[in-house]
C-alpha positions as CSV (number, residue, x, y, z in Angstrom):
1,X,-75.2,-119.1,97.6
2,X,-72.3,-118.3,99.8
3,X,-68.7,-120.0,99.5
4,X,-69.4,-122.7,102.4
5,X,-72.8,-123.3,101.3
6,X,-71.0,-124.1,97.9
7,X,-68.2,-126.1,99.1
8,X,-70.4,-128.0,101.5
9,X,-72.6,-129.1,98.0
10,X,-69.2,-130.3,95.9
11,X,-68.2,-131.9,98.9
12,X,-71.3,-134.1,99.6
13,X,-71.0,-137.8,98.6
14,X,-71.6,-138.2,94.7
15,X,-74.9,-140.1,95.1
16,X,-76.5,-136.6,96.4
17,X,-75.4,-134.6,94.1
18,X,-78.6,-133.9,92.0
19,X,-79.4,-137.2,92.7
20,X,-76.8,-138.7,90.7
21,X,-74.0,-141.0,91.0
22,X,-71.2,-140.4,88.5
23,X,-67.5,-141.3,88.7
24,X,-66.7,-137.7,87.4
25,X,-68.6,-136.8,90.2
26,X,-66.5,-138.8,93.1
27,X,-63.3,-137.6,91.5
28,X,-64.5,-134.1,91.6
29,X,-65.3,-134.1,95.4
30,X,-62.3,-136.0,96.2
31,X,-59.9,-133.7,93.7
32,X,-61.7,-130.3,95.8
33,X,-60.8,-131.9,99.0
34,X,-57.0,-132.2,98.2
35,X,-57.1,-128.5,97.4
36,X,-58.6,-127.8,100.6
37,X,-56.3,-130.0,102.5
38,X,-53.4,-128.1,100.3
39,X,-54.6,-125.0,101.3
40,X,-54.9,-125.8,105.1
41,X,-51.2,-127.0,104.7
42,X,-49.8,-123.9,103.6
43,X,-51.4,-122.4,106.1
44,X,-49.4,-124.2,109.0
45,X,-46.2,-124.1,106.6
46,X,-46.7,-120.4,106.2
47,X,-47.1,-119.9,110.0
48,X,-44.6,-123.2,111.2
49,X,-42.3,-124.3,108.2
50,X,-39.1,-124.1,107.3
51,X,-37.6,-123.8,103.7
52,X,-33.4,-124.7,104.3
53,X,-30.3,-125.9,102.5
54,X,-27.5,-127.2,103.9
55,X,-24.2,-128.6,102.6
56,X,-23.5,-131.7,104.5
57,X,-19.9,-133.2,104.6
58,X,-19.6,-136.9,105.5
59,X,-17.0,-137.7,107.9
60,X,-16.5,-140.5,106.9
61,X,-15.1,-140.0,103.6
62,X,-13.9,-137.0,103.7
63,X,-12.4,-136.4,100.4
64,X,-15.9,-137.0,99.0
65,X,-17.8,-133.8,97.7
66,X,-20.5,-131.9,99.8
67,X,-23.9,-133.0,99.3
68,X,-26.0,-130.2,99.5
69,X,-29.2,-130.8,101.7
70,X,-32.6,-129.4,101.0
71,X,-35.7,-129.5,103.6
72,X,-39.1,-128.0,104.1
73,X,-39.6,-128.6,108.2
74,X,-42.8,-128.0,110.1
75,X,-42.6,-127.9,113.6
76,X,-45.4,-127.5,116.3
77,X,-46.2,-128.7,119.7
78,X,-49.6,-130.4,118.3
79,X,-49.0,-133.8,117.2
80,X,-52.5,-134.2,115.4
81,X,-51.5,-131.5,113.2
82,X,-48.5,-133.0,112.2
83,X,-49.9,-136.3,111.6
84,X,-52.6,-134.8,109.5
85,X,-49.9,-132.6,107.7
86,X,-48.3,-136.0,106.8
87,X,-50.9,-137.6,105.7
88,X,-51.5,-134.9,103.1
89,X,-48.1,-135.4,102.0
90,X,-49.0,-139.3,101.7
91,X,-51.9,-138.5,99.9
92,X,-49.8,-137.5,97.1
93,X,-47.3,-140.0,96.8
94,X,-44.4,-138.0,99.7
95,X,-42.5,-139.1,102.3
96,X,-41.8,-137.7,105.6
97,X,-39.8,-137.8,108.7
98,X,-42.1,-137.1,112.1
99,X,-40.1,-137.0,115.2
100,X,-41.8,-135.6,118.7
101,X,-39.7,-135.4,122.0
102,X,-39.2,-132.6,124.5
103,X,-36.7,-131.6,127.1
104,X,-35.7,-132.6,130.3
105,X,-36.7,-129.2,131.7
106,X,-40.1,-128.7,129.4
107,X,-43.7,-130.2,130.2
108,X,-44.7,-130.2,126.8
109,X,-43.6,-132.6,124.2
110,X,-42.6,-130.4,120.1
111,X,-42.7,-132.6,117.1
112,X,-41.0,-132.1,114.1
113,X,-42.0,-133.2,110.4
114,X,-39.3,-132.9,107.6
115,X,-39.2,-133.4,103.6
116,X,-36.0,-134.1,101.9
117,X,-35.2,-135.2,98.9
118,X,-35.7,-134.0,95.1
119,X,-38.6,-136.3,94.2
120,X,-40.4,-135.6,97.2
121,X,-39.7,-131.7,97.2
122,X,-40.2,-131.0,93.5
123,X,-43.7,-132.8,93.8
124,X,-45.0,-131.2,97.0
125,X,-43.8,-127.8,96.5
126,X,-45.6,-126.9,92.6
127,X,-48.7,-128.1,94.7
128,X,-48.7,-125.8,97.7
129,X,-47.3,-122.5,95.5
130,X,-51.0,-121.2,95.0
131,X,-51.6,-121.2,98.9
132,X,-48.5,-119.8,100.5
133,X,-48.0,-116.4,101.0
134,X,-45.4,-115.9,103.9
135,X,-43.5,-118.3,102.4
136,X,-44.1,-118.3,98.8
137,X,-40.7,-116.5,97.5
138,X,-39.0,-118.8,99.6
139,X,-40.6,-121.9,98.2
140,X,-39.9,-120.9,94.9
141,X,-36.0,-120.8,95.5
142,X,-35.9,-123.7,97.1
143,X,-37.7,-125.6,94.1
144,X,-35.1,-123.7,91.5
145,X,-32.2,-125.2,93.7
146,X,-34.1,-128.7,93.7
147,X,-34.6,-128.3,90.0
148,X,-30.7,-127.3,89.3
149,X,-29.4,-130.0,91.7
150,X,-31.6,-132.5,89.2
151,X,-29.6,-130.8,86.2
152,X,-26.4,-131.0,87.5
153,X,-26.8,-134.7,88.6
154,X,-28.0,-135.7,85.1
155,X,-24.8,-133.8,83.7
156,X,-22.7,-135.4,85.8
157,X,-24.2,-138.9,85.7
158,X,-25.3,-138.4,89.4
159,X,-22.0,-138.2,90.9
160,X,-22.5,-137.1,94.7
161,X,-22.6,-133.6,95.6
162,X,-20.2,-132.9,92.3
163,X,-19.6,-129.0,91.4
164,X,-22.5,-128.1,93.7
165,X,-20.8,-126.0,96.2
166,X,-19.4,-123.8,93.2
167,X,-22.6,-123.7,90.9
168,X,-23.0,-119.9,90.9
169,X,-26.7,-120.2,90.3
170,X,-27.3,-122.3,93.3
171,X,-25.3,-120.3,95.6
172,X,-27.1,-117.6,94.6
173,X,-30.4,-118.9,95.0
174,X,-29.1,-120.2,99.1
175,X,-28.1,-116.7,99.6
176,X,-31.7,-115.1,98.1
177,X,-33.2,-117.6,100.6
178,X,-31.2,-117.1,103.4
179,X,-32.6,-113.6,102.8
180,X,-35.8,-113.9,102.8
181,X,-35.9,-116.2,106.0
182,X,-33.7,-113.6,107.8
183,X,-36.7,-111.0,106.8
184,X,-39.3,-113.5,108.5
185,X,-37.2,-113.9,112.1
186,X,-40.1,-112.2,113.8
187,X,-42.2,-115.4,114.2
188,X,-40.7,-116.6,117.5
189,X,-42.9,-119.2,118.6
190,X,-41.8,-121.3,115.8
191,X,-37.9,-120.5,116.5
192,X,-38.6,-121.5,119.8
193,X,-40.3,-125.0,119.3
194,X,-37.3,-125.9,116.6
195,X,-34.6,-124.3,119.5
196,X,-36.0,-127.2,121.7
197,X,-35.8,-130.0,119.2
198,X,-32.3,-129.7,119.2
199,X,-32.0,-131.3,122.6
200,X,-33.2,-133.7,121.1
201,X,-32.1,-134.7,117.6
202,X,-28.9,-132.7,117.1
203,X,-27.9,-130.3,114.5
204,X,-29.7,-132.2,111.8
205,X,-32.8,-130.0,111.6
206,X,-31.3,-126.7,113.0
207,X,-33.3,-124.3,110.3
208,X,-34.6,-120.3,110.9
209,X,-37.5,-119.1,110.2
């Protein structure tokens, strides 16, 4: 029996499987279809995401400490694959940001869909590690500055954005990742979708491949 022919059998409804009906059986099918839905995720991350860090300075206050930003960004002109990339994510307990516009000048409408946030990146990003392989090194940096930022803001009893810009192991870990995404600038199509959004939300989600 080939791989489909096997995945097509998990993946029937429990009561057809050997003619049984089982709760281990409908956890099973629904656990293999995650994985699958994981694996299709990479995919589009691998091909259309963005792994990026930021240090963000509010003007408001000044005086107050830079909080460092972290984000994994898809971008694509197809708004059913975003949607269905986000519903992954909701599948699993993380929240998202979708935005689609286009310019003034451009037929086509982009969308971008965006993942901040240490809960939501530290739970997401263990779970697509198996899949990736563009990407992978560059997840795994990003996570190990998610992870330190959580360190730090225990130690410091969450004050904002405290000692981050000097933490030699996160700086470190920004410059390995700008790195790696300056060895991936080949993918144009995605630099070019994300060059557009900027018309039309700003700075905010300015990210290279």
């Amino acid at each position: 029996m080939n791989n489909t022919a096997i995945c097509e059998e998990l993946l029937k409804p429990s009561d057809t499987q050997n003619g049984k009906n089982s709760e281990a059986g409908t956890i099973r099918r629904e656990d293999i279809q995650l994985e699958l839905d994981l694996a299709w995720l990479a995919g589009l991350i691998d091909g259309e995401g963005c792994l990026t860090t930021h240090f963000w300075n509010d003007k408001k206050a000044p005086t107050r400490p830079k909080t460092l930003i972290c984000s994994l960004v898809v971008s694509n002109s197809n708004k059913l694959a975003l949607e269905k990339a986000q519903q992954i994510y909701e599948s699993i307990g993380v929240k998202s940001h979708l935005i689609m516009g286009k310019r003034e000048n451009r037929k086509f409408w982009v969308g971008s869909l965006s993942i901040r946030g240490n809960y939501n990146l530290s739970t997401i990003i263990p779970r697509l590690l198996p899949y990736l392989v563009i990407k992978k090194d560059q997840a795994i940096s990003l996570l190990a500055i998610v992870y330190r930022k959580v360190t730090l803001g225990e130690k410091t009893n969450g004050k904002r954005g405290l000692s981050l810009t000097y933490d030699e192991f996160i700086l470190t870990q920004i410059k390995k990742l700008h790195e790696l995404k300056q060895e991936g600038r080949y993918d144009i199509p995605s630099t070019t979708i994300r060059s557009a959004l900027l018309d039309v939300e700003g700075d905010d989600i300015v990210c290279s491949a």
